[in-house]
C-alpha positions in Angstrom: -29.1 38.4 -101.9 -31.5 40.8 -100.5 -30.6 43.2 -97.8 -32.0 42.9 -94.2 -33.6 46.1 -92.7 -34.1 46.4 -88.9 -37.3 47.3 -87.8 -37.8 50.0 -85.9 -39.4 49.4 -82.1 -38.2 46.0 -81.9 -34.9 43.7 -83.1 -36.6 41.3 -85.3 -35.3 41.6 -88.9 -37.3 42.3 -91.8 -36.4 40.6 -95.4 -38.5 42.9 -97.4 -38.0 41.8 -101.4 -39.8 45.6 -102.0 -37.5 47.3 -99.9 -34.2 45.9 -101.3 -34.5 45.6 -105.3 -34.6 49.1 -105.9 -32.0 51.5 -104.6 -33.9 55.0 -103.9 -31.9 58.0 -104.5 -32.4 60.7 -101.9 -34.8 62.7 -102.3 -37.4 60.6 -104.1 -40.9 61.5 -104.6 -43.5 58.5 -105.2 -45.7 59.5 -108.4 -48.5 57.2 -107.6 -49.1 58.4 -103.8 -46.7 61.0 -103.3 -44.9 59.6 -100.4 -41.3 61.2 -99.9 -38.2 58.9 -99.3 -35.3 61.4 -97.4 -33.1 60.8 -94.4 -33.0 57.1 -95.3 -37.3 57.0 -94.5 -40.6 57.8 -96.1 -43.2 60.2 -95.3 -45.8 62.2 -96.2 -45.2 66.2 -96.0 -46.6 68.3 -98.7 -44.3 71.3 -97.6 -41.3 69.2 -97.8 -42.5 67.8 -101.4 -43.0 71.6 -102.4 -39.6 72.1 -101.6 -37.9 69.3 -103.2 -39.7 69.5 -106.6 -39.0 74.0 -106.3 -35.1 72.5 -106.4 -35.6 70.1 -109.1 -33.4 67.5 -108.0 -35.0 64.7 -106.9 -35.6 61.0 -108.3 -39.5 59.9 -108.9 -39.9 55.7 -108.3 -42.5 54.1 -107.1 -42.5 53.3 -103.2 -42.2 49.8 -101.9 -45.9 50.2 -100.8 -47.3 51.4 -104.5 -45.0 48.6 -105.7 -46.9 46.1 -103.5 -50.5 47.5 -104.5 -50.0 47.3 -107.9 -48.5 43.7 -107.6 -51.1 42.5 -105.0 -48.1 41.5 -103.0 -49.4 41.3 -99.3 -47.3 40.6 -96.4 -50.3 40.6 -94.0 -53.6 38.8 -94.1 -56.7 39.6 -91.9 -59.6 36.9 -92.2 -63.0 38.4 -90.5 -66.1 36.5 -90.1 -69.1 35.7 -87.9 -72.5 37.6 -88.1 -71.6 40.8 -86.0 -69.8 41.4 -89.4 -72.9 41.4 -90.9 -74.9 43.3 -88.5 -72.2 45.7 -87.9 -70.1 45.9 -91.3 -70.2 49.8 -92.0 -68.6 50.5 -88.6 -66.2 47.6 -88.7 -64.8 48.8 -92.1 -64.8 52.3 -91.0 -62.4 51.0 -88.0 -60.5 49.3 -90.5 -59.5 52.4 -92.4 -59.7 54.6 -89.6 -56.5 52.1 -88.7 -54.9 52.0 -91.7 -54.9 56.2 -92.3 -53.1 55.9 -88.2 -51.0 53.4 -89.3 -50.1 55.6 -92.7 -49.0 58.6 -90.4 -46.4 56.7 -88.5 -45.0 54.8 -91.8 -46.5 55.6 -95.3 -45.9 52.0 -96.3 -48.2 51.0 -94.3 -51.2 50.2 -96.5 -54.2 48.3 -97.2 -53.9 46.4 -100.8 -57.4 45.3 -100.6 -60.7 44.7 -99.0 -62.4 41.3 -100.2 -65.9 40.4 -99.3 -65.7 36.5 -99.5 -69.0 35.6 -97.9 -71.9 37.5 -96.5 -70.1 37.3 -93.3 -66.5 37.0 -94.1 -63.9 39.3 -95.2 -60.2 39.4 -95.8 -58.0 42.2 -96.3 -54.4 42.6 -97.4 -52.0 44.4 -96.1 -48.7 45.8 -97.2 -47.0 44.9 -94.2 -47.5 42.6 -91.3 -47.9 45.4 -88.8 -50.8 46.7 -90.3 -52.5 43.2 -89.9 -51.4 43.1 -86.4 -52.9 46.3 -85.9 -56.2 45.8 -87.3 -56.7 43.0 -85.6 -55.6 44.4 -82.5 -58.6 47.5 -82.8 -61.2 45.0 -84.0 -60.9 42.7 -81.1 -60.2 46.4 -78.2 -63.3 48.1 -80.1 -65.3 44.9 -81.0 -64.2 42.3 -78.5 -64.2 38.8 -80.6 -61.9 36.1 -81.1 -58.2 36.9 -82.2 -55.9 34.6 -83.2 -52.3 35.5 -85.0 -49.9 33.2 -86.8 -46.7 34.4 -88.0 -44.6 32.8 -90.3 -40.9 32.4 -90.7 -40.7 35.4 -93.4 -42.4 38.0 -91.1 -45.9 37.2 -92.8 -49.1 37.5 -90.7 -52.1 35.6 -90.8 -54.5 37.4 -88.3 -57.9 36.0 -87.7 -60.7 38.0 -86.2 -64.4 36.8 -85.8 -67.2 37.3 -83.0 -70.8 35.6 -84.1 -72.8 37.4 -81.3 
């Protein structure tokens, strides 16, 4: 059975198959990205990742967000469309990962998996977690205005729809 992790901000439960199957020893050191797991969290500090590899003793698995990327294993969805994408689809992508590097600064396993151009005027992009979606959605529709529509389901994955054909 996999273990349920409470979510920090809030007391909605999280059953995260990439946070349970692998038991990290502490410290750990992500060889892909280089994310640190210590103190029972992850983060990115290159002073503290100088320290633990001048010591020597530390573990070096993959973290549950390199895990994800690898597997395309999103557990966030963001559908955008209309033909302001079009017009405007340099500065909407740059709000996208301006989002995403915020997002990675709170939590590094926050990511974006991928960035699909389905149409000329429709994108999706997956997410590692469904906080991330929420967020970009959220900045697209404060910075762009739009239509914004969310849809959760039962295992805390997020469809979030943005569009605006103006």
């Amino acid at each position: 059975m996999d273990k349920i992790y409470k979510r920090r901000g809030g007391n909605s439960n999280l059953n995260d198959p990439y946070l349970s199957k692998i038991d990290y020893k502490d410290p750990n050191i992500c060889p892909k990205c280089g994310a640190v797991y210590r103190n029972k969290r992850w983060e990115f500090d290159e002073n503290l990742i100088h320290d633990i590899k001048l010591k020597g003793d530390y573990d070096k698995k993959k973290c549950p967000a390199c895990r994800k990327i690898e597997d395309n294993y999103p557990m966030g969805l963001v559908f955008i469309s209309g033909r302001f994408v079009t017009k405007h689809k340099n500065t909407i992508l740059n709000t996208i990962k301006s989002e995403e590097k915020r997002a990675m600064e709170k939590n590094p396993l926050e990511r974006i998996i991928a960035i699909e151009k389905e149409d000329e005027d429709k994108y999706l992009i997956k997410t590692t977690t469904d906080t991330l979606a929420h967020r970009i959605g959220h900045i697209l529709h404060k910075s762009f205005k739009g239509k914004l529509d969310y849809k959760f389901s039962d295992n805390r994955f997020l469809r979030t729809s943005w569009s605006r054909d103006d």
